[in-house]
N, CA, C and O of each residue as an XYZ file, in Angstrom:
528
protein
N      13.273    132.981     23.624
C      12.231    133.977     23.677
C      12.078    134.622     22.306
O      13.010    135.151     21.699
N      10.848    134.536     21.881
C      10.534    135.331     20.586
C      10.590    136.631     20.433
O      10.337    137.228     21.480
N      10.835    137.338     19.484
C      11.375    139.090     19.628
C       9.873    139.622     18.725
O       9.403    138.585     18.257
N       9.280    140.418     18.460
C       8.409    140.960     17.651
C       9.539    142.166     17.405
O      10.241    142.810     18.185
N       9.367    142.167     15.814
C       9.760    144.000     15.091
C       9.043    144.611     14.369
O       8.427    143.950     13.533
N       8.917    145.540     14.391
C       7.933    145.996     13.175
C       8.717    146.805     12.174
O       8.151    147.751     11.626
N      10.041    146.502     11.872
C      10.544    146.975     10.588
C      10.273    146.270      9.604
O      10.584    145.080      9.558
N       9.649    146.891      8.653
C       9.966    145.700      7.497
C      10.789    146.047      6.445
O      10.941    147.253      6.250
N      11.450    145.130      5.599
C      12.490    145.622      4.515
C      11.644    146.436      3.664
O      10.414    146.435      3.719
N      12.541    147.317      2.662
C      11.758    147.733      1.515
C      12.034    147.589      0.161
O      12.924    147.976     -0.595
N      10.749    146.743      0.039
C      10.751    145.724     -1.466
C      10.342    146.885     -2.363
O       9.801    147.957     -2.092
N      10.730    146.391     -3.431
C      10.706    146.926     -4.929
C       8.444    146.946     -5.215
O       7.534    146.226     -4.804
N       8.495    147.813     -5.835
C       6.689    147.441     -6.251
C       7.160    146.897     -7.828
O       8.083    146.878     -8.642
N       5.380    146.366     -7.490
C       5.154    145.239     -8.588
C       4.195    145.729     -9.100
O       3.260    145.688     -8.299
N       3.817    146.343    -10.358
C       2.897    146.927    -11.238
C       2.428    148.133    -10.189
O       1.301    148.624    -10.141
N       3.186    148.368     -9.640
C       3.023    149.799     -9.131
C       2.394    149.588     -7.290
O       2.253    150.544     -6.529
N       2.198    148.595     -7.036
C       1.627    148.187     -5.767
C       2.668    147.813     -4.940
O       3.514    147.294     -5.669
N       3.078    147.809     -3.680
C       3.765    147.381     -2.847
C       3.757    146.083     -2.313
O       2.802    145.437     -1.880
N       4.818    145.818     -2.390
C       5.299    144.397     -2.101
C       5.045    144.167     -0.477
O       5.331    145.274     -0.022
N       4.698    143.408      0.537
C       4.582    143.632      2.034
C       5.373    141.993      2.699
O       5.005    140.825      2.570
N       6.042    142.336      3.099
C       6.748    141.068      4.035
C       6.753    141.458      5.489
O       7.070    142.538      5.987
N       6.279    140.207      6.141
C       6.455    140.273      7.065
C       6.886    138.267      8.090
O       6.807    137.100      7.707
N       7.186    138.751      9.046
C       7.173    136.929      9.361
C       6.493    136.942     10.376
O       6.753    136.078     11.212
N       5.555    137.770     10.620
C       4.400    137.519     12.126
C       3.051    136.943     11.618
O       2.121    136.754     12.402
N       2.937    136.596      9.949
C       1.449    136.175      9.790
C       1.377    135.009      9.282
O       2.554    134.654      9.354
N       0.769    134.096      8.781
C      -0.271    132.558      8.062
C       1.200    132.335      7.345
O       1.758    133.395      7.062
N       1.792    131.348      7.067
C       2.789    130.505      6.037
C       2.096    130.639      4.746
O       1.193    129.854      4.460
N       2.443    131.542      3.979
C       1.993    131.631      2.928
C       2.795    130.871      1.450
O       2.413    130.440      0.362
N       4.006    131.010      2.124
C       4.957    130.208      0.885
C       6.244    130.002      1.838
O       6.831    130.684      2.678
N       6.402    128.560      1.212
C       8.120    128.274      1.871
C       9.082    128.932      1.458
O      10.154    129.074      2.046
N       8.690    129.508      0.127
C       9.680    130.056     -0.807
C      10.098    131.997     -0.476
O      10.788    132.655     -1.254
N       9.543    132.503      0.690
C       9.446    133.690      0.672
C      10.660    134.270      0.583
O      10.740    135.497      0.511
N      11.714    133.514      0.577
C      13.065    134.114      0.935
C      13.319    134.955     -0.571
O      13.913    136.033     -0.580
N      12.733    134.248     -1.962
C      12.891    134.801     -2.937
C      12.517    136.221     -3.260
O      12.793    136.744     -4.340
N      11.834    136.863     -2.219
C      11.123    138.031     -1.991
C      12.270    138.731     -1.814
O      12.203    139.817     -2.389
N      13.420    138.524     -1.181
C      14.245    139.210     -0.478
C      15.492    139.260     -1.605
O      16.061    140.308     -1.911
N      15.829    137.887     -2.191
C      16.886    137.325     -3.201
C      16.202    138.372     -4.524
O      17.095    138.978     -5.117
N      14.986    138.612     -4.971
C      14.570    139.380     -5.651
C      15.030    140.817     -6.093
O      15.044    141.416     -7.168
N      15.386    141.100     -4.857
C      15.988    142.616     -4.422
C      16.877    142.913     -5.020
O      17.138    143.719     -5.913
N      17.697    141.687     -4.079
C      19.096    141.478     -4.506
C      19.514    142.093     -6.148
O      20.036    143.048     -6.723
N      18.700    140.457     -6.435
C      18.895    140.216     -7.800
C      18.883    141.380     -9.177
O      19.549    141.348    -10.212
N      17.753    142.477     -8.667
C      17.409    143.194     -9.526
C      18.768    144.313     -9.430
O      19.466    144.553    -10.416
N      18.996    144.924     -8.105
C      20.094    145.565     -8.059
C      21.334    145.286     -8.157
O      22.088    146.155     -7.720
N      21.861    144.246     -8.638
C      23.038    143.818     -9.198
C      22.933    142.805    -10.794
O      23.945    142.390    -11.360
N      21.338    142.525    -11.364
C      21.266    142.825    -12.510
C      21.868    141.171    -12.758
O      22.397    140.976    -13.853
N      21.823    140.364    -12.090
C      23.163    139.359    -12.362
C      21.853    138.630    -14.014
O      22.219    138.238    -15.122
N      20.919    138.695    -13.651
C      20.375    137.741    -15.073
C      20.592    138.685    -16.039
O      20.843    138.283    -17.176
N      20.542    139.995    -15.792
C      21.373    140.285    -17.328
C      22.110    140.737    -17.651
O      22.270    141.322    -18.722
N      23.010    140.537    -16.503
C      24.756    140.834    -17.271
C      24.638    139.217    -17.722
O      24.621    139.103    -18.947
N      24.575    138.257    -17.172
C      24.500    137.033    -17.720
C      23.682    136.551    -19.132
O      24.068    135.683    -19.914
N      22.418    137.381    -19.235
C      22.091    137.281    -20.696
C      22.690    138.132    -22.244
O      22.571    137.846    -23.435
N      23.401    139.345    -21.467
C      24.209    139.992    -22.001
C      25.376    138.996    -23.042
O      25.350    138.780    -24.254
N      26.202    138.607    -22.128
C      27.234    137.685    -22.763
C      27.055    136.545    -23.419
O      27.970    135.843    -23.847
N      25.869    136.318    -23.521
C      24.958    135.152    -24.394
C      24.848    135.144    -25.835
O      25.098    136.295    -26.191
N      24.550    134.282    -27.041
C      23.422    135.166    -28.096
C      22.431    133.769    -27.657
O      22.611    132.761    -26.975
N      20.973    134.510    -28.702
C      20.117    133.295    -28.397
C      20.483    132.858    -29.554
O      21.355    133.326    -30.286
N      19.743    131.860    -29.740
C      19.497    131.242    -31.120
C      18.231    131.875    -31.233
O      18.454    133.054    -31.508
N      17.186    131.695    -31.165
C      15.983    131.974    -30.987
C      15.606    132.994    -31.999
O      16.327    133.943    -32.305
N      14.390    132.736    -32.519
C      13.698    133.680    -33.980
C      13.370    134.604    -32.679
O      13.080    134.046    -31.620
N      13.406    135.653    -32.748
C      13.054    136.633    -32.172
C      11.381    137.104    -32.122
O      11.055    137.881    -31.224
N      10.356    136.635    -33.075
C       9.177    136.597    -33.716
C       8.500    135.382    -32.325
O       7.446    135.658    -31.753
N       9.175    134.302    -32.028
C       8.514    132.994    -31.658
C       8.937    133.381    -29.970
O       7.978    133.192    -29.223
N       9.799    133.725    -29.487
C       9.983    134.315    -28.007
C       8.781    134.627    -27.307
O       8.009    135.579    -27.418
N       8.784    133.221    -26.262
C       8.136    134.423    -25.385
C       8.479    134.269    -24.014
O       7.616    134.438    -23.152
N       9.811    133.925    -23.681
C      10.169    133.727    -22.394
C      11.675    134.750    -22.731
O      12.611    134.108    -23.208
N      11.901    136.179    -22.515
C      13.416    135.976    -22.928
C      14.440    135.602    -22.086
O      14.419    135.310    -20.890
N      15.597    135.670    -23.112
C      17.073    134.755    -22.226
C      17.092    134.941    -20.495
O      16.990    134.129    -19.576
N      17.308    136.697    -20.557
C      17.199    136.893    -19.185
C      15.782    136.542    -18.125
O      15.889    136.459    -16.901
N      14.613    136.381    -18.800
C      13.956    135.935    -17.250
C      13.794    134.205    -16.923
O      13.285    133.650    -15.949
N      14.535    133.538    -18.329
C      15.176    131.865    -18.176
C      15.838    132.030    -17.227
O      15.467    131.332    -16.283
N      16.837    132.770    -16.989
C      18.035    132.513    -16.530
C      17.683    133.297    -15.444
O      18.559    132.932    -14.660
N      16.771    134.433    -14.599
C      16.696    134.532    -13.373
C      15.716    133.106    -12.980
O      15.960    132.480    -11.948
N      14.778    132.751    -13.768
C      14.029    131.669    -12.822
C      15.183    131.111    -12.741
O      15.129    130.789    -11.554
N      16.237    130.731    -13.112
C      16.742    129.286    -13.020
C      17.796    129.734    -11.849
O      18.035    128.921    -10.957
N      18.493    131.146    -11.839
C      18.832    131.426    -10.700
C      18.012    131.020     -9.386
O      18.478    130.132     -8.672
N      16.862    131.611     -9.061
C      15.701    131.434     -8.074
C      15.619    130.561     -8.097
O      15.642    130.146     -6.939
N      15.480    129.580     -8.971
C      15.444    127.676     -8.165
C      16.490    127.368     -8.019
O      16.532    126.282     -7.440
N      17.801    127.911     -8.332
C      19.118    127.172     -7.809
C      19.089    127.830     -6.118
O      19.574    127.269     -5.135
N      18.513    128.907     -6.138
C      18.770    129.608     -4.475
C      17.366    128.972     -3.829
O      17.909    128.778     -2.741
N      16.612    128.704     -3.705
C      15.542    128.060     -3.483
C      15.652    126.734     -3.202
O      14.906    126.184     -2.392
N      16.666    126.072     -3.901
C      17.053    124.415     -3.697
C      16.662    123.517     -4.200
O      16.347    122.509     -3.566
N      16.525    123.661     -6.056
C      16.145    122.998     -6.828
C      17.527    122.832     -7.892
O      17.942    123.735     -8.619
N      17.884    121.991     -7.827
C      19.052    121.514     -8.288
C      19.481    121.412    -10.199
O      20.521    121.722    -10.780
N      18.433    120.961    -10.625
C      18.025    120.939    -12.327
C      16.937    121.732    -12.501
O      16.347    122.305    -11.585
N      16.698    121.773    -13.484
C      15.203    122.517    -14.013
C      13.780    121.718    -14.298
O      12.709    122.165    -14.710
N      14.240    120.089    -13.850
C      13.210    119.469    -13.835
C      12.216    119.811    -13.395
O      11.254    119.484    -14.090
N      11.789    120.808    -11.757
C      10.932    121.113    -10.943
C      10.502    122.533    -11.428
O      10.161    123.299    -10.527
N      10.474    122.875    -12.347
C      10.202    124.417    -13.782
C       9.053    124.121    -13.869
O       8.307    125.004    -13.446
N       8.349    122.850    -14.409
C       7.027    122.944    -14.707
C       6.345    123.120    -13.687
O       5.499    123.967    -13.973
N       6.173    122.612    -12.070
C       5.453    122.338    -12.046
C       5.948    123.651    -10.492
O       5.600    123.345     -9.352
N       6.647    124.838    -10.721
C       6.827    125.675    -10.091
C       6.528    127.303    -11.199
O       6.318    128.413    -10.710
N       6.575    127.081    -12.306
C       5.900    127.812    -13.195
C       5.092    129.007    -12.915
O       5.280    130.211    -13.089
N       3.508    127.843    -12.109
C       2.520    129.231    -11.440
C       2.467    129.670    -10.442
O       1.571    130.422    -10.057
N       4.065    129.043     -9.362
C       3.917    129.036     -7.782
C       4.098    130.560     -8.133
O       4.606    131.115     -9.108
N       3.369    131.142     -6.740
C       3.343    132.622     -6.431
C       4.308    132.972     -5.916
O       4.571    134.104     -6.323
N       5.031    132.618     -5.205
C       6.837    133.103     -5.102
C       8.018    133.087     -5.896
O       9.006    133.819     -5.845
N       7.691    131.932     -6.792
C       8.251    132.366     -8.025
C       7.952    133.661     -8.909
O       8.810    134.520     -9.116
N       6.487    133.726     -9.473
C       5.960    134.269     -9.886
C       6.269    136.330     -9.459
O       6.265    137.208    -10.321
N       6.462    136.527     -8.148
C       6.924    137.236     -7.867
C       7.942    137.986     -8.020
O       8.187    139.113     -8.449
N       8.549    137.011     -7.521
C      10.566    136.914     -7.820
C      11.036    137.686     -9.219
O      11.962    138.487     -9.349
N      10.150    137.218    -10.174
C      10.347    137.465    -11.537
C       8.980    138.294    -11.830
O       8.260    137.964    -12.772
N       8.646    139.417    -10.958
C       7.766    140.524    -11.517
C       6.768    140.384    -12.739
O       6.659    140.966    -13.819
N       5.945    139.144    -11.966
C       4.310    139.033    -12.616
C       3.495    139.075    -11.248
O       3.596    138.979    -10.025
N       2.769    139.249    -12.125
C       1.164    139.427    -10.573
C       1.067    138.181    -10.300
O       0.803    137.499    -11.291
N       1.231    137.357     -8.887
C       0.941    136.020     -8.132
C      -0.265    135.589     -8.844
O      -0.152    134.396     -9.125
N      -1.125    135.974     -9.156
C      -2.622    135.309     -9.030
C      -2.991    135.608    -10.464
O      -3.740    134.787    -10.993
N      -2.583    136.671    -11.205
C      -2.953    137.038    -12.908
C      -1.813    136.994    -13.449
O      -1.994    137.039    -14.666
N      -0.347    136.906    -13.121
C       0.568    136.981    -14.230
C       0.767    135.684    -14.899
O       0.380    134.575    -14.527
N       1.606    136.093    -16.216
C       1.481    134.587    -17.172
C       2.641    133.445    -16.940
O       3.861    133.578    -17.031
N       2.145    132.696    -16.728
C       3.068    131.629    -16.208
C       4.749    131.569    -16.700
O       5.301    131.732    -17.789
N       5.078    131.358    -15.785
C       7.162    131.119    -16.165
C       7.021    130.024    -17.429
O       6.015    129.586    -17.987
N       8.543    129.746    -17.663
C       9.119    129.280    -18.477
C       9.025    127.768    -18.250
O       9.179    127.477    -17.064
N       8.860    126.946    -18.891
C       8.845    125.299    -18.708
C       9.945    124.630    -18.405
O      10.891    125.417    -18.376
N      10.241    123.619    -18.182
C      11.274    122.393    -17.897
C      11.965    122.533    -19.423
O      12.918    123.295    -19.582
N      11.355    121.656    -20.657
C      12.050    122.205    -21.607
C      12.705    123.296    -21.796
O      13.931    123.371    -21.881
N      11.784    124.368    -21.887
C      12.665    125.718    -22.109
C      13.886    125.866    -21.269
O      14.869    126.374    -21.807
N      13.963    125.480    -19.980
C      15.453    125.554    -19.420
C      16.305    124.544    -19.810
O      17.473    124.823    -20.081
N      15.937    123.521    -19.873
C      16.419    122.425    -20.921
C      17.452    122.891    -21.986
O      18.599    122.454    -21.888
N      17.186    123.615    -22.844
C      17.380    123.650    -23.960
C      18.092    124.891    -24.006
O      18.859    125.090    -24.948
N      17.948    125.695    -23.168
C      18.535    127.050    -22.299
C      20.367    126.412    -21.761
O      21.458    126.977    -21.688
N      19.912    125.073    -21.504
C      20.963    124.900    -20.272
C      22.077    124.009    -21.295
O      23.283    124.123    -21.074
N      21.542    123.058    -22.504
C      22.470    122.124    -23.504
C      22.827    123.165    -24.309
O      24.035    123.224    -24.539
N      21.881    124.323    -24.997
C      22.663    125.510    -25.902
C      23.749    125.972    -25.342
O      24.687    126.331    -26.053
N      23.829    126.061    -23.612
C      25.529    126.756    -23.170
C      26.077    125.807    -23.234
O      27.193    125.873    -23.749
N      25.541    124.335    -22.709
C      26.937    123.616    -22.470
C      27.267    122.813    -24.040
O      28.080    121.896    -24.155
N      26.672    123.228    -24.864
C      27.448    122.918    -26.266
C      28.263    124.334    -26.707
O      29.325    124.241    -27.324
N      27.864    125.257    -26.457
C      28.670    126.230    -26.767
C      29.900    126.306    -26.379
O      30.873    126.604    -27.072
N      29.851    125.829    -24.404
C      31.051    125.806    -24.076
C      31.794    124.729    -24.362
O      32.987    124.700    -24.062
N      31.201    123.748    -24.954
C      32.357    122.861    -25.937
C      33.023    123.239    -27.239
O      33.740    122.539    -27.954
N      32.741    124.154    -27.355
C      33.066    125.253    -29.039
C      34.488    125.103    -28.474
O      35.429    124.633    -29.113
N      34.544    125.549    -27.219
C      36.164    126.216    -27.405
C      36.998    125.369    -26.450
O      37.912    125.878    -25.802
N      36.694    124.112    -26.365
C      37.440    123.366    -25.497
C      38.800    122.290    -26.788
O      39.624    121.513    -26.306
């Protein structure tokens, strides 16, 4: 038997507008769970205590993805169930991503590319060969 509730969680706003979840309406994204992992994410900060302990290489002038919102998308597709960063490009303008990482679904500027995590992901694991 199906239950109806009408609580809904309370999401963070996004350029000042309220976020609205619910699971009684149209399938709007498979990905909605990131709505919730979002929350999470922001209140325990994990992409940037994790960009924290980093350096980039990166000219600071040529940036335009920084360390930390690489490294939450790439969180959000590891919790989402994307295994590499191969599936970056072509999840970029999805609107649950897009969310997740606090741009407007429909006007914000697209995520970070396949390369860019790429190159995100061989800069650590050569680093962590520095000290092996």
């Amino acid at each position: 038997m199906m239950q109806s509730t009408s609580a809904a969680p309370a999401l963070s706003l996004l350029n000042g507008k309220p976020i609205l979840l619910n699971f009684d309406g149209a399938e709007m994204s498979s990905d909605a769970g990131l709505t919730l992992l979002r929350e999470v994410e922001r209140r325990a900060d994990l992409a940037g205590l994790l960009a924290s302990c980093l350096t980039d290489p990166r000219d600071p002038v040529k940036v335009r993805h920084s360390l930390e919102d690489i490294i939450r998308f790439r969180i959000m597709m590891i919790a989402a169930g994307y295994e590499d960063g191969n599936d970056a490009g072509d999840l970029r303008d999805d609107p649950a991503f897009k969310l997740a990482l606090d741009r407007d679904p429909e006007t914000g500027a697209a995520l970070c590319s396949q390369p860019r995590i790429s190159r995100m992901e061989n800069h650590l694991q050569n680093a962590q060969n520095l000290f092996r």
